[in-house]
Biopython code that builds the backbone (N, CA, C, O; Angstrom):
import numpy as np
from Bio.PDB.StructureBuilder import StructureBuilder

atoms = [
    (1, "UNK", "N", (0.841, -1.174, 0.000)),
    (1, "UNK", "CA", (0.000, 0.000, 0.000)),
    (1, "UNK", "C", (0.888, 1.240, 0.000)),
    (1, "UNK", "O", (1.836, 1.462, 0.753)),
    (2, "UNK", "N", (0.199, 2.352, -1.418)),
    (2, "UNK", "CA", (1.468, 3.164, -1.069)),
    (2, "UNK", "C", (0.678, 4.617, -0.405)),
    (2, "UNK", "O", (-0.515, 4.585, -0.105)),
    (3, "UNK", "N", (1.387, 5.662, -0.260)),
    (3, "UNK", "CA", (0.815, 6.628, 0.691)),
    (3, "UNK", "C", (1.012, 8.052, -0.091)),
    (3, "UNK", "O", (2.152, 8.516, -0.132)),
    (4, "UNK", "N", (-0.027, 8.734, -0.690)),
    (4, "UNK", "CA", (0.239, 9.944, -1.425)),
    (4, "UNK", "C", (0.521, 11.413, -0.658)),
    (4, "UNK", "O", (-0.283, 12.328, -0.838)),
    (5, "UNK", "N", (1.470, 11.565, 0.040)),
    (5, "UNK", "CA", (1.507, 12.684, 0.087)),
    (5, "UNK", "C", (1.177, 14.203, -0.487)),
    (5, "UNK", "O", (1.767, 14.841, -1.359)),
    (6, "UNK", "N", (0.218, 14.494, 0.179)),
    (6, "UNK", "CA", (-0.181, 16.166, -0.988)),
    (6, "UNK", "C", (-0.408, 17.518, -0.218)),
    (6, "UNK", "O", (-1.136, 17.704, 0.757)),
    (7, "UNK", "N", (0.161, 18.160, -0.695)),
    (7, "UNK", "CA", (0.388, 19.577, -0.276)),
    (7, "UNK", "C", (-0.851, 20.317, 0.315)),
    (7, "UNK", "O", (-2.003, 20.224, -0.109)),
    (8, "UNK", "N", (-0.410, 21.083, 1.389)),
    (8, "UNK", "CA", (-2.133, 21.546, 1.410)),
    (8, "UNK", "C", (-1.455, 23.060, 1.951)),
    (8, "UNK", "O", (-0.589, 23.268, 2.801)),
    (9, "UNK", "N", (-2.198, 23.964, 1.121)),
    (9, "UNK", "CA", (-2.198, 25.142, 1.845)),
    (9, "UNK", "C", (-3.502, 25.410, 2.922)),
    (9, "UNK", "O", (-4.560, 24.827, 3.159)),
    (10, "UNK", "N", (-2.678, 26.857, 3.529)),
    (10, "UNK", "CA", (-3.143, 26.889, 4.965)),
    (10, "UNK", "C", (-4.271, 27.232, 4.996)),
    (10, "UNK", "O", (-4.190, 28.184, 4.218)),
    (11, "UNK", "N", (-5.518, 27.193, 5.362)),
    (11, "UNK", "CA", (-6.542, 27.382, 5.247)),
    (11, "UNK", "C", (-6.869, 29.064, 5.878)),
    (11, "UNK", "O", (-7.166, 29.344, 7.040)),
    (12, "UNK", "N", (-6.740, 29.815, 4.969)),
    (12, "UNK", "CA", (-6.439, 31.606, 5.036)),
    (12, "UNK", "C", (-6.601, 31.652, 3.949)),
    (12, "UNK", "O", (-6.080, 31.000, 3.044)),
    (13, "UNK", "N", (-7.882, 32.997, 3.922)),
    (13, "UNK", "CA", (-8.166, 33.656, 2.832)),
    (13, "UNK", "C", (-8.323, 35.355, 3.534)),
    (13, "UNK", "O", (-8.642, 35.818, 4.629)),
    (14, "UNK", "N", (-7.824, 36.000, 1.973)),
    (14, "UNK", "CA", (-7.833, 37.443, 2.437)),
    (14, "UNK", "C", (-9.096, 38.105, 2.029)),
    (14, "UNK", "O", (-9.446, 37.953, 0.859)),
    (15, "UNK", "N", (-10.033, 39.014, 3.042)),
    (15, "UNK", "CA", (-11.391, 39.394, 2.655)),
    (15, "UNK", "C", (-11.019, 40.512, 1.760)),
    (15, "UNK", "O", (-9.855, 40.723, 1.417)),
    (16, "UNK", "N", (-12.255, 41.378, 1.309)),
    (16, "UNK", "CA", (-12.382, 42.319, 0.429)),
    (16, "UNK", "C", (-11.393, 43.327, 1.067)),
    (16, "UNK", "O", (-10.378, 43.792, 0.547)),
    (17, "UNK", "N", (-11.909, 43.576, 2.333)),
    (17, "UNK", "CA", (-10.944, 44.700, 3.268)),
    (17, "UNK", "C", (-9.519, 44.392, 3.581)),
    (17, "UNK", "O", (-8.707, 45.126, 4.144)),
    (18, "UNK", "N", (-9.328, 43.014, 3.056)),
    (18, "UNK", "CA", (-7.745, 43.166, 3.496)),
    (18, "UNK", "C", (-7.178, 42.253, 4.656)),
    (18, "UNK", "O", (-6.035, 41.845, 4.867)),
    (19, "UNK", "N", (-8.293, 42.083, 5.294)),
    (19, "UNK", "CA", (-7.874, 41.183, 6.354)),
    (19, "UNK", "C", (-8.060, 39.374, 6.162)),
    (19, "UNK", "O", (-8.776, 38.706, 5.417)),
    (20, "UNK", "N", (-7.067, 39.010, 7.195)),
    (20, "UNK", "CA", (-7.051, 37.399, 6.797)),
    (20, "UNK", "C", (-7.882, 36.708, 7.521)),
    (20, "UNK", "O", (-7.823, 36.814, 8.746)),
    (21, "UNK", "N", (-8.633, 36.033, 7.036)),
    (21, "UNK", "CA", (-9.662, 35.354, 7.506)),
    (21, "UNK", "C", (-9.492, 33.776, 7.530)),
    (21, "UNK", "O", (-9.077, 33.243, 6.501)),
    (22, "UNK", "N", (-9.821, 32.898, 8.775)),
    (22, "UNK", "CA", (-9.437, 31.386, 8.578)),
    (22, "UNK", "C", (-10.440, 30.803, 8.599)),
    (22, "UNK", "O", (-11.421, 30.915, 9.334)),
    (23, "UNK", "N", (-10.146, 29.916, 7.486)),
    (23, "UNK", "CA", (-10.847, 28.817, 7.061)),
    (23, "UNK", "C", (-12.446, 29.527, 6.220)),
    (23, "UNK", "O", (-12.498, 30.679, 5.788)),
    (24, "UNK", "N", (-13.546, 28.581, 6.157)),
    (24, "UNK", "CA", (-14.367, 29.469, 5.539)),
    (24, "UNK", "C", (-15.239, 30.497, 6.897)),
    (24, "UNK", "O", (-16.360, 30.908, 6.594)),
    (25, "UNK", "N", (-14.929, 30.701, 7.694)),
    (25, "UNK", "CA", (-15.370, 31.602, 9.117)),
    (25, "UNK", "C", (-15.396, 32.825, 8.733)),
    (25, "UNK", "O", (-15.140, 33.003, 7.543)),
    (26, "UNK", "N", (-15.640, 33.793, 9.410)),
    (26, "UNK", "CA", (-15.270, 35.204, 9.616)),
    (26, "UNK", "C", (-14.173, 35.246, 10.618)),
    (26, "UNK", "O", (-13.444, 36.214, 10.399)),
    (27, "UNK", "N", (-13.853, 34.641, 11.489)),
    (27, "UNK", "CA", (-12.854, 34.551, 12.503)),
    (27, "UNK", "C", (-11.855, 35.015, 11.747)),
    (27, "UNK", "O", (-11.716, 34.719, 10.560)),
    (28, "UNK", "N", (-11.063, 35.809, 12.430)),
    (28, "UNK", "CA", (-9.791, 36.906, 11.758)),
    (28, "UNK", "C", (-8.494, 35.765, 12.346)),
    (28, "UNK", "O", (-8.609, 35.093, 13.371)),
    (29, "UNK", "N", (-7.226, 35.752, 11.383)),
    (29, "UNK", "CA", (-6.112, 35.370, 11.850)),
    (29, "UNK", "C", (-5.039, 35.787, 13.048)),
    (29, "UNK", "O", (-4.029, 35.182, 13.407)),
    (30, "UNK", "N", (-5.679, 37.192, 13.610)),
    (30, "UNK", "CA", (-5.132, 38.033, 14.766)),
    (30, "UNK", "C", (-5.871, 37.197, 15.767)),
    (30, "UNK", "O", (-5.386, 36.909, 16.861)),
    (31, "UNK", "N", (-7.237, 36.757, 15.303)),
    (31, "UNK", "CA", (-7.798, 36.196, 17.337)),
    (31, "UNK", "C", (-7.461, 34.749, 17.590)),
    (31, "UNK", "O", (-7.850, 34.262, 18.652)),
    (32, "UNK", "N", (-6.815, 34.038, 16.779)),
    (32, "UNK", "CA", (-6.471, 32.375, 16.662)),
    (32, "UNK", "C", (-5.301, 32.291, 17.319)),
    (32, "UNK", "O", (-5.049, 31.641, 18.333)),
    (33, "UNK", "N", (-4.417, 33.172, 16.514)),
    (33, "UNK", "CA", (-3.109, 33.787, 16.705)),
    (33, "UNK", "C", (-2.757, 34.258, 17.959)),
    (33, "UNK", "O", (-1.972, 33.492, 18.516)),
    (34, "UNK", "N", (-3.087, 35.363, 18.692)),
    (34, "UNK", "CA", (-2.981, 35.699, 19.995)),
    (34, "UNK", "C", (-3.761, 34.950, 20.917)),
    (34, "UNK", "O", (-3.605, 35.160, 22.120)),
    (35, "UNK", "N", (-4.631, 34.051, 20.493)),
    (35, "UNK", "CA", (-5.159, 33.477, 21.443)),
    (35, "UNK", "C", (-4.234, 32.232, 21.909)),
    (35, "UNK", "O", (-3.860, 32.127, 23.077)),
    (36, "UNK", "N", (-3.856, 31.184, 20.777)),
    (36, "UNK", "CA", (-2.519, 30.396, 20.811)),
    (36, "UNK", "C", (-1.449, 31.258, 21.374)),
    (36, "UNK", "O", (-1.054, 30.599, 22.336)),
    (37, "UNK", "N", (-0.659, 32.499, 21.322)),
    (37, "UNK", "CA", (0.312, 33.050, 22.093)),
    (37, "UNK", "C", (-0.368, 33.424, 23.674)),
    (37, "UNK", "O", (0.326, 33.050, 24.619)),
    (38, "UNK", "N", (-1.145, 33.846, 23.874)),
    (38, "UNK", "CA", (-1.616, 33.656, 25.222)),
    (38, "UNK", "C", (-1.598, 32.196, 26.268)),
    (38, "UNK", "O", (-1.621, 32.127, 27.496)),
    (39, "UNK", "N", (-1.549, 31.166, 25.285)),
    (39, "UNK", "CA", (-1.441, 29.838, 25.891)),
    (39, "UNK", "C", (-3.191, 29.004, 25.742)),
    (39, "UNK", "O", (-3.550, 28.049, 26.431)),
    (40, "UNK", "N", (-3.851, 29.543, 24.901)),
    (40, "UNK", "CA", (-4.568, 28.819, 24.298)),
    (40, "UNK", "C", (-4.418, 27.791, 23.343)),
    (40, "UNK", "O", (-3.782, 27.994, 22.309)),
    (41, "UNK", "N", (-5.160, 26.261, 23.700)),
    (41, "UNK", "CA", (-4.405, 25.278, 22.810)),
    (41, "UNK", "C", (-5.822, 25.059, 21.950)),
    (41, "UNK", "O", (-6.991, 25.285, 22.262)),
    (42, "UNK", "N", (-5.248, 24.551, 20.799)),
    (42, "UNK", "CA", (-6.100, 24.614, 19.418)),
    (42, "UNK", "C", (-8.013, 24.118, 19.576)),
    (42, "UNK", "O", (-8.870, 24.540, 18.799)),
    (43, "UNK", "N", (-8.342, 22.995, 20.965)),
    (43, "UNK", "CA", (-9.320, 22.871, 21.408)),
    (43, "UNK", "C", (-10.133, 23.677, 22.145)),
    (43, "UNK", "O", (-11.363, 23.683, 22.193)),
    (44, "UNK", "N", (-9.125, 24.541, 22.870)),
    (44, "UNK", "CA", (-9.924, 25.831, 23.297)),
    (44, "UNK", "C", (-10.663, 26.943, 22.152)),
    (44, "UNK", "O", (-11.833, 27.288, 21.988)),
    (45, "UNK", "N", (-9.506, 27.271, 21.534)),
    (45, "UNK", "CA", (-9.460, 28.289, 20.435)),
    (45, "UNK", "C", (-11.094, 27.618, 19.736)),
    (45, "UNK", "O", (-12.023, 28.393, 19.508)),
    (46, "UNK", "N", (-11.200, 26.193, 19.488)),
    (46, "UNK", "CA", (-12.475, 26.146, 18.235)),
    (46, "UNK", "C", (-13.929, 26.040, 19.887)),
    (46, "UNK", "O", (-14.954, 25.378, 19.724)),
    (47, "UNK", "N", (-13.745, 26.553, 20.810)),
    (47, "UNK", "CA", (-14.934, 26.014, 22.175)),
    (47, "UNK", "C", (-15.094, 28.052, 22.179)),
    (47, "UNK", "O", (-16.091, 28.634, 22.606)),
    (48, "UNK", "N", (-13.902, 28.729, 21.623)),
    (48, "UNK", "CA", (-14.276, 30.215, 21.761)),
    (48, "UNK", "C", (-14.790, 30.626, 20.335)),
    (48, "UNK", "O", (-15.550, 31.595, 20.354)),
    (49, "UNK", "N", (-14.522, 30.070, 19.076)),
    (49, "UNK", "CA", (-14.912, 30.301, 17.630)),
    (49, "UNK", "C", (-15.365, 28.894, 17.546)),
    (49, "UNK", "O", (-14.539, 28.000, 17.730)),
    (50, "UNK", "N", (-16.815, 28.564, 17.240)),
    (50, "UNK", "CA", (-16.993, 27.447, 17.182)),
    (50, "UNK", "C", (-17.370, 27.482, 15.798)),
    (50, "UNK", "O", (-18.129, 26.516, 15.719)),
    (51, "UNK", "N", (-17.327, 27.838, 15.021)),
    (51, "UNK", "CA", (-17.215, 28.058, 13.205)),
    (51, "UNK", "C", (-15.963, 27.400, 12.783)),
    (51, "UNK", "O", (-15.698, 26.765, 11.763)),
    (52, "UNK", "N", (-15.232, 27.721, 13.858)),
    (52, "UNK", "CA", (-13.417, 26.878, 13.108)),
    (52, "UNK", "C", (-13.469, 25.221, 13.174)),
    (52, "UNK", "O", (-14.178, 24.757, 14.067)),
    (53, "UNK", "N", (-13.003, 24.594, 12.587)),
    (53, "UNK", "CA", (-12.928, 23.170, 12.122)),
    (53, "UNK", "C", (-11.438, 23.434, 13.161)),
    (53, "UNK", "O", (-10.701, 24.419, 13.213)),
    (54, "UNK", "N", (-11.375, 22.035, 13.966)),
    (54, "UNK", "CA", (-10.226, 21.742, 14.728)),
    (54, "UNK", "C", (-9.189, 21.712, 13.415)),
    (54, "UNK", "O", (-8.090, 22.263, 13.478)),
    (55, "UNK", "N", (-9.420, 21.364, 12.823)),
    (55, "UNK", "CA", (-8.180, 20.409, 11.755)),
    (55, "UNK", "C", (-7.381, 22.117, 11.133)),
    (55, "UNK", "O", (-6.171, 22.171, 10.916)),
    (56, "UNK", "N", (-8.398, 23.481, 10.911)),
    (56, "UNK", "CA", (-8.147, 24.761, 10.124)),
    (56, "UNK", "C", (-7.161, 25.362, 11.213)),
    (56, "UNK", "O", (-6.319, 26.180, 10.843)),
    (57, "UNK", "N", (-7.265, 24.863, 12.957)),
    (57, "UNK", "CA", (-6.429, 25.897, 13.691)),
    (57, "UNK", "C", (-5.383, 25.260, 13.866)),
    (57, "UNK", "O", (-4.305, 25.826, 14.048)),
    (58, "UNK", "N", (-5.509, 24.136, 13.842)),
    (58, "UNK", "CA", (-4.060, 23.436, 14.207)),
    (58, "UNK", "C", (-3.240, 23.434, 12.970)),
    (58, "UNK", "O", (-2.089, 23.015, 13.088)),
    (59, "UNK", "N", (-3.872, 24.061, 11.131)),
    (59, "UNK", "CA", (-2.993, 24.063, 10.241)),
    (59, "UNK", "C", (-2.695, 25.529, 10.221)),
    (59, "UNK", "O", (-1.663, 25.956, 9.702)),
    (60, "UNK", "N", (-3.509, 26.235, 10.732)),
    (60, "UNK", "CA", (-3.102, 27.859, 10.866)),
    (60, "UNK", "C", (-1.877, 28.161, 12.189)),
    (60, "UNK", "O", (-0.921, 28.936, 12.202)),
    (61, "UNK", "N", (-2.377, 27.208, 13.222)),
    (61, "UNK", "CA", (-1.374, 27.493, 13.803)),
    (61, "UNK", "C", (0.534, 27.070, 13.530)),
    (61, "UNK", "O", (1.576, 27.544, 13.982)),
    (62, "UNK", "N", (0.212, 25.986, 12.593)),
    (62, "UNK", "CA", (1.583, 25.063, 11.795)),
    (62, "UNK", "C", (2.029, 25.842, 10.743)),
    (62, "UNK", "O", (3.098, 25.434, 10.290)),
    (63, "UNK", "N", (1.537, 26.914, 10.147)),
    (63, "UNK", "CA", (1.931, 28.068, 9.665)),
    (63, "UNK", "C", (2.388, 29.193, 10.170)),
    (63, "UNK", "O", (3.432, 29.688, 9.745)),
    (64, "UNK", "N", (1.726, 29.707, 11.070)),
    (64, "UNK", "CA", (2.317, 30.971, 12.136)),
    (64, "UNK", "C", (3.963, 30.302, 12.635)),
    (64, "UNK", "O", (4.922, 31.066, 12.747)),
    (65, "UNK", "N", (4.040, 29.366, 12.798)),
    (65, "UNK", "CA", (5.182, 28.655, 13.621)),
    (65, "UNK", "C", (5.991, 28.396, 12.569)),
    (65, "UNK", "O", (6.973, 27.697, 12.822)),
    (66, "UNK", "N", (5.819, 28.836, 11.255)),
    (66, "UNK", "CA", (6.683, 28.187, 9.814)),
    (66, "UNK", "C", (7.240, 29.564, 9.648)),
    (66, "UNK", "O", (8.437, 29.754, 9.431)),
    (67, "UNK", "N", (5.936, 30.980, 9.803)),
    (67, "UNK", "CA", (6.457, 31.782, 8.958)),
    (67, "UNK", "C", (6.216, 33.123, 10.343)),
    (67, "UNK", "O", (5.654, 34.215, 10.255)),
    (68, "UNK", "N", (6.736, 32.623, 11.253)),
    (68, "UNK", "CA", (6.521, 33.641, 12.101)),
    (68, "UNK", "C", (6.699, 35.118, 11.867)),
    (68, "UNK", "O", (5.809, 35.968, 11.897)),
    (69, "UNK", "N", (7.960, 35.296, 11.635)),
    (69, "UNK", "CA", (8.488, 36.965, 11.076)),
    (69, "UNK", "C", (7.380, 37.362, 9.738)),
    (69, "UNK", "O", (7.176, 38.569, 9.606)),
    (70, "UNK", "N", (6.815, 36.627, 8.964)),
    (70, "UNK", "CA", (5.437, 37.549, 8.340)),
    (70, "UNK", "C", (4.505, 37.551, 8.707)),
    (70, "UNK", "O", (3.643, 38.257, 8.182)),
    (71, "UNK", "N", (4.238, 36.759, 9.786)),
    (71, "UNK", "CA", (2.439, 36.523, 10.204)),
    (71, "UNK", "C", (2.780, 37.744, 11.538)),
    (71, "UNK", "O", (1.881, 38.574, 11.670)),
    (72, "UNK", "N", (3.574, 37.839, 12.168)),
    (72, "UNK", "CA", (3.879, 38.873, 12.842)),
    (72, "UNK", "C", (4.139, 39.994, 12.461)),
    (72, "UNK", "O", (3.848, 41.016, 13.082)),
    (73, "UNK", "N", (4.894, 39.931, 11.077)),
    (73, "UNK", "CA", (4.389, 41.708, 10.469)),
    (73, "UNK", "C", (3.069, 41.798, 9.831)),
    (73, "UNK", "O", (2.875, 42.891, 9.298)),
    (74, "UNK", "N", (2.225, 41.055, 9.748)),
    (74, "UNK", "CA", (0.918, 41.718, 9.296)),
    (74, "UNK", "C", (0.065, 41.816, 10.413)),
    (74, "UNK", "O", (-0.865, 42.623, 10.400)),
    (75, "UNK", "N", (0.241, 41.211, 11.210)),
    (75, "UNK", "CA", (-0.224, 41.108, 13.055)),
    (75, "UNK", "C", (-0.079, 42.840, 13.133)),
    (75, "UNK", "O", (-0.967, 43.641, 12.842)),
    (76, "UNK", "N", (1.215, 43.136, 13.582)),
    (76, "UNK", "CA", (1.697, 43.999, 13.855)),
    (76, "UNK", "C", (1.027, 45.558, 13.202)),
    (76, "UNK", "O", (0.631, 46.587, 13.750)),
    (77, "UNK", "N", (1.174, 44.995, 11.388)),
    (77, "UNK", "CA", (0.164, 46.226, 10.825)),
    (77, "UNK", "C", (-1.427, 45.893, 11.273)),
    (77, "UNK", "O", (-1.841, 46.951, 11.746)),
    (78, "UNK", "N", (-2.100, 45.260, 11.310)),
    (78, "UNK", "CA", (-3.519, 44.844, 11.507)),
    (78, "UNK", "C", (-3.734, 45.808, 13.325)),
    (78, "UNK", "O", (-4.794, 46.248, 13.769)),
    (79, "UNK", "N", (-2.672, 45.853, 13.842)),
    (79, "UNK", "CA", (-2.545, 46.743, 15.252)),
    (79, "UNK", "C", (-3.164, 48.122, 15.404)),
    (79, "UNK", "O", (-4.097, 48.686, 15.975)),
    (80, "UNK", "N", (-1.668, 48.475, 14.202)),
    (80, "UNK", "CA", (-1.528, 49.609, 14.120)),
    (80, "UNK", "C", (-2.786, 50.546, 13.462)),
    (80, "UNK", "O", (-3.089, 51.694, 13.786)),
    (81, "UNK", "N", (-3.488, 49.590, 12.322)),
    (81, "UNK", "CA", (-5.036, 50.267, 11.568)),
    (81, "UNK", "C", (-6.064, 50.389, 13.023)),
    (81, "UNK", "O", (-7.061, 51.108, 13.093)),
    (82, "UNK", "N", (-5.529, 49.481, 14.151)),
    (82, "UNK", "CA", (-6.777, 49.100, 15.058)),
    (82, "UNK", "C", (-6.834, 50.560, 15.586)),
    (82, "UNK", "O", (-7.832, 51.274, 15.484)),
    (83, "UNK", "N", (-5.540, 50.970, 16.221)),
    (83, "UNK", "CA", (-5.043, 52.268, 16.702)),
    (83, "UNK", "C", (-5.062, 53.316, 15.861)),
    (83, "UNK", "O", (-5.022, 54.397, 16.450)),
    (84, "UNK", "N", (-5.116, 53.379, 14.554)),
    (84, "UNK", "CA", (-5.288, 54.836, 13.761)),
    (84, "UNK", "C", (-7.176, 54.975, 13.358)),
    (84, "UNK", "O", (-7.815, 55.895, 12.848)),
    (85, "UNK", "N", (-7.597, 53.605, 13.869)),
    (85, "UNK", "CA", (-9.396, 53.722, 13.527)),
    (85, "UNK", "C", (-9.725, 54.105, 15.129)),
    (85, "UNK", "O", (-10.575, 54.968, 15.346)),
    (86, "UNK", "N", (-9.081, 53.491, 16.173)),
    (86, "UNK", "CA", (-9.427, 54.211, 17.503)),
    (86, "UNK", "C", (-9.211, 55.643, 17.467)),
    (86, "UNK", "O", (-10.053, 56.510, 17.698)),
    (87, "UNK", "N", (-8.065, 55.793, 17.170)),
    (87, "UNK", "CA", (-8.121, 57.499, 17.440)),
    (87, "UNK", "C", (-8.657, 58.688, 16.580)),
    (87, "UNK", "O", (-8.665, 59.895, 16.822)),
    (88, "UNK", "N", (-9.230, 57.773, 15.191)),
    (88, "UNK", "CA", (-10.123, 58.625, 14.683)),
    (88, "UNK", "C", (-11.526, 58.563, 15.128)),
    (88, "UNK", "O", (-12.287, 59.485, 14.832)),
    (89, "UNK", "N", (-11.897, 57.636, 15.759)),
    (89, "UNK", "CA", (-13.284, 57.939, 16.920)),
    (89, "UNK", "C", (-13.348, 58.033, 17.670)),
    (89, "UNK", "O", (-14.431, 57.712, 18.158)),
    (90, "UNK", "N", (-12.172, 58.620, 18.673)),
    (90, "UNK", "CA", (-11.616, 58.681, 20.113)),
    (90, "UNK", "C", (-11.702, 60.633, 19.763)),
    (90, "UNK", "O", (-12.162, 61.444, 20.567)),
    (91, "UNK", "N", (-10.971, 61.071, 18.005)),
    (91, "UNK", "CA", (-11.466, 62.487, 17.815)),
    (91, "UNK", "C", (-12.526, 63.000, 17.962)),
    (91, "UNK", "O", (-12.860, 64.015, 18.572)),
    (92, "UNK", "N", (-13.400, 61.852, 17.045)),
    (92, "UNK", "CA", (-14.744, 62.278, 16.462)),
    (92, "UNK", "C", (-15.759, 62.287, 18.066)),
    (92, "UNK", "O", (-16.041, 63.381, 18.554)),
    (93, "UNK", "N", (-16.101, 61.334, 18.570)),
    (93, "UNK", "CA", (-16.774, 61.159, 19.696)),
    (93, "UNK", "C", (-16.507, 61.966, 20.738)),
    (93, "UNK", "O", (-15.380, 62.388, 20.994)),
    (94, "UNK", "N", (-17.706, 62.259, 21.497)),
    (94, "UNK", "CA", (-17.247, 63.119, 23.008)),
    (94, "UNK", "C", (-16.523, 61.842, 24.213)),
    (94, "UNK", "O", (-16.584, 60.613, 24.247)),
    (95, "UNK", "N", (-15.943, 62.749, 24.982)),
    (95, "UNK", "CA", (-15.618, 61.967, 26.480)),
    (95, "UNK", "C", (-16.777, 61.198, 26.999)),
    (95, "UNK", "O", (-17.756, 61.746, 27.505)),
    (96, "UNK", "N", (-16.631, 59.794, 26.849)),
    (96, "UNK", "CA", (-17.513, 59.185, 27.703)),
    (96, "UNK", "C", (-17.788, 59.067, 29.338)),
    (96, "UNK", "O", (-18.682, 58.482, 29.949)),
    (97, "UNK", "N", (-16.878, 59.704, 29.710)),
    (97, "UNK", "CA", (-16.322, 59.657, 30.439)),
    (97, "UNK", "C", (-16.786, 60.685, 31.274)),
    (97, "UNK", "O", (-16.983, 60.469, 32.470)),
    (98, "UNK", "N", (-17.021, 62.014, 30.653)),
    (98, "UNK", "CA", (-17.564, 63.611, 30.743)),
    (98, "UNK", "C", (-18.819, 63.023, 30.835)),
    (98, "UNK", "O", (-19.490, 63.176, 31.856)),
    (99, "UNK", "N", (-19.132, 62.507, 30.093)),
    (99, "UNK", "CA", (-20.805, 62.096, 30.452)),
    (99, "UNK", "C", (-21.430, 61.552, 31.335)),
    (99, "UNK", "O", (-22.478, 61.787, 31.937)),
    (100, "UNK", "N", (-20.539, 60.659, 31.355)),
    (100, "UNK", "CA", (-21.449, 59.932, 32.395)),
    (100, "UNK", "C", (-20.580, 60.595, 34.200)),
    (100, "UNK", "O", (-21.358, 60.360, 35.124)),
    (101, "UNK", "N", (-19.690, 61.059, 34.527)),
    (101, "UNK", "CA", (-19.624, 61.914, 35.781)),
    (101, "UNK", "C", (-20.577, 62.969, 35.314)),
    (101, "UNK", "O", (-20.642, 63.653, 36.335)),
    (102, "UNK", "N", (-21.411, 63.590, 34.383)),
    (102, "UNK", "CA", (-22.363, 64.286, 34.442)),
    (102, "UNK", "C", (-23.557, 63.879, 34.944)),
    (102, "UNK", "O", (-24.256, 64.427, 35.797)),
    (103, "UNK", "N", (-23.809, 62.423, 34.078)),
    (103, "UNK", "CA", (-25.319, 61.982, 34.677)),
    (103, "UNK", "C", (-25.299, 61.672, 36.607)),
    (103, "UNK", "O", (-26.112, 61.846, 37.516)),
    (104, "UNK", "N", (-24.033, 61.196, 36.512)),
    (104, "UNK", "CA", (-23.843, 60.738, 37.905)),
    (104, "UNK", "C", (-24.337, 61.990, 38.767)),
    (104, "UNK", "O", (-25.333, 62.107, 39.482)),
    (105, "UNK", "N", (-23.421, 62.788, 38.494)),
    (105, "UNK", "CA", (-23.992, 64.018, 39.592)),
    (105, "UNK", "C", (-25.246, 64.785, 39.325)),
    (105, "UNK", "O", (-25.587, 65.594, 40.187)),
    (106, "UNK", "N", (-26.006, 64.644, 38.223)),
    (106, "UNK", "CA", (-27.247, 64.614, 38.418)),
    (106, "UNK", "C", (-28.337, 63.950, 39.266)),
    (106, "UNK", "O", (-29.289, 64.403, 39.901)),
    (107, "UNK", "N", (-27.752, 62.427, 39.002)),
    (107, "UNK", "CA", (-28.427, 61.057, 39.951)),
    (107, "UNK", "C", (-28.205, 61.570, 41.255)),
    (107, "UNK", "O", (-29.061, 61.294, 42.096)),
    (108, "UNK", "N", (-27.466, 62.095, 41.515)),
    (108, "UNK", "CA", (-27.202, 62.304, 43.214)),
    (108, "UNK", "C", (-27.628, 63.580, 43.521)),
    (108, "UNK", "O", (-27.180, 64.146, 44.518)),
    (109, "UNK", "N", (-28.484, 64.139, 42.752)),
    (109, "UNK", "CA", (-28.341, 65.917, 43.270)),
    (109, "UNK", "C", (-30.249, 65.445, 43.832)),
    (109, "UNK", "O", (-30.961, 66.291, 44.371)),
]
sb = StructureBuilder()
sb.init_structure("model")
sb.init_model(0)
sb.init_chain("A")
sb.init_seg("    ")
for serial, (resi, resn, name, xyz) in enumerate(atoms, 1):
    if name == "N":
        sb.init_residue(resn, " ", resi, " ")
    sb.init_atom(name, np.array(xyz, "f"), 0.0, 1.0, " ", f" {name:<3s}", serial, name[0])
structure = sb.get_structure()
């Protein structure tokens, strides 16, 4: 009996916006990813995304561990958009903060 070895790419696709998406899910490659670096093991990860197929995190995660230095620079940019979209609605929006010590000292007056 002989045994065919065959190639399989990683189960990652990139959406319209740019971001990497695993397997056929919406689950993003940043929450699989940091969730495995936090010390989440691949059975946890599909009990918190239950859309992921065990077999898609444990080949996503056998990739991150192949190609660390690029899955960590797009990590890294995927950050940085998180932080330039926060602080453009951190501009736009009032202090939440102002508000609600407003209502508060209303509640108490």
């Amino acid at each position: 009996m002989s045994f065919t070895l065959e190639r399989e790419m990683p189960p990652l696709r990139e959406d319209a916006k740019g971001a990497i998406r695993v397997g056929n899910s919406r689950v993003l490659l940043e929450l699989v990813i940091r969730a495995f670096q936090d010390g989440a093991s691949p059975e946890s990860i599909v009990q918190r995304y239950s859309t992921l197929p065990l077999s898609d995190v444990y080949t996503t995660i056998g990739y991150y561990l192949r190609h660390q230095d690029a899955v960590e620079t797009y990590l890294n940019h995927r950050e940085q958009l998180a932080e330039s979209v926060h602080q453009r609605l951190s501009s736009v929006q009032p202090d939440l903060r102002l508000i609600r010590s407003r209502l508060l000292s209303r509640q108490q007056s």
